[in-house]
C-alpha positions in Angstrom: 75.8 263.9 219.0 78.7 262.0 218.6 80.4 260.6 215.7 80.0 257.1 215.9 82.5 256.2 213.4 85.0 258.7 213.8 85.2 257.6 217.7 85.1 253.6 216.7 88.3 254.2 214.5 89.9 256.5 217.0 90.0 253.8 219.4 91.1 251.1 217.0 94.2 253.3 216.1 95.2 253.6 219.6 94.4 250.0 219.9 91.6 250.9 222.7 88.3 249.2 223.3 85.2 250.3 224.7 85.7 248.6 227.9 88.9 250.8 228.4 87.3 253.8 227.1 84.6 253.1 230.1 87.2 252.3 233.0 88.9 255.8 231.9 85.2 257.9 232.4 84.5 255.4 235.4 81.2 254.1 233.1 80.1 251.1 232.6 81.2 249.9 229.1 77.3 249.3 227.8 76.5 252.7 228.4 79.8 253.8 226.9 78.8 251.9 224.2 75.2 253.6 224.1 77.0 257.4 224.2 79.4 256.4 221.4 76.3 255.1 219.6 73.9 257.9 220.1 71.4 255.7 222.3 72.1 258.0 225.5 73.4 261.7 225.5 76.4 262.8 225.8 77.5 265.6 228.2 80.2 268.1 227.5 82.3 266.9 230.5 82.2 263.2 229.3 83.2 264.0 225.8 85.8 266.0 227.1 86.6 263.3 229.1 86.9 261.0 226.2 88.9 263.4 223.9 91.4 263.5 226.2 91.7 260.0 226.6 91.2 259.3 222.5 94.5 262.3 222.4 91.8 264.2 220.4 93.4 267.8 219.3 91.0 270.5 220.4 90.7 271.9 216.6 89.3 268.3 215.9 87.0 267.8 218.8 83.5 269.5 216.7 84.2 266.8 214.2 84.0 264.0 216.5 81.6 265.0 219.1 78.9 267.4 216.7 77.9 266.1 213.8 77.9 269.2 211.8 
């Protein structure tokens, strides 16, 4: 389950939004917004998808994508 806030301030240091976060996983941005936000699941390939594109160091990846 993804960390919703931890992803929201990831992509407002890189100066991202949502919308480009979806054209990167070829999504739609409302159901990128519904991953992020825990409304849909989240596979491993799409948050591995996003961690790449969010420059997310694997060591950090749990903390981000499994709330622990």
């Amino acid at each position: 389950m993804p960390n919703t806030q931890k992803i929201q301030n990831r992509l407002k240091e890189l100066g991202l939004t949502q919308s480009d976060l979806a054209a990167a996983l070829s999504l739609a941005t409302p159901t990128v917004s519904q991953k992020i936000n825990n409304i849909r699941p989240t596979t491993l390939e799409e948050a591995e998808k996003m961690a790449k594109v969010l420059k997310i160091r694997d060591k950090e990846f749990g903390s981000y994508f499994f709330n622990q």
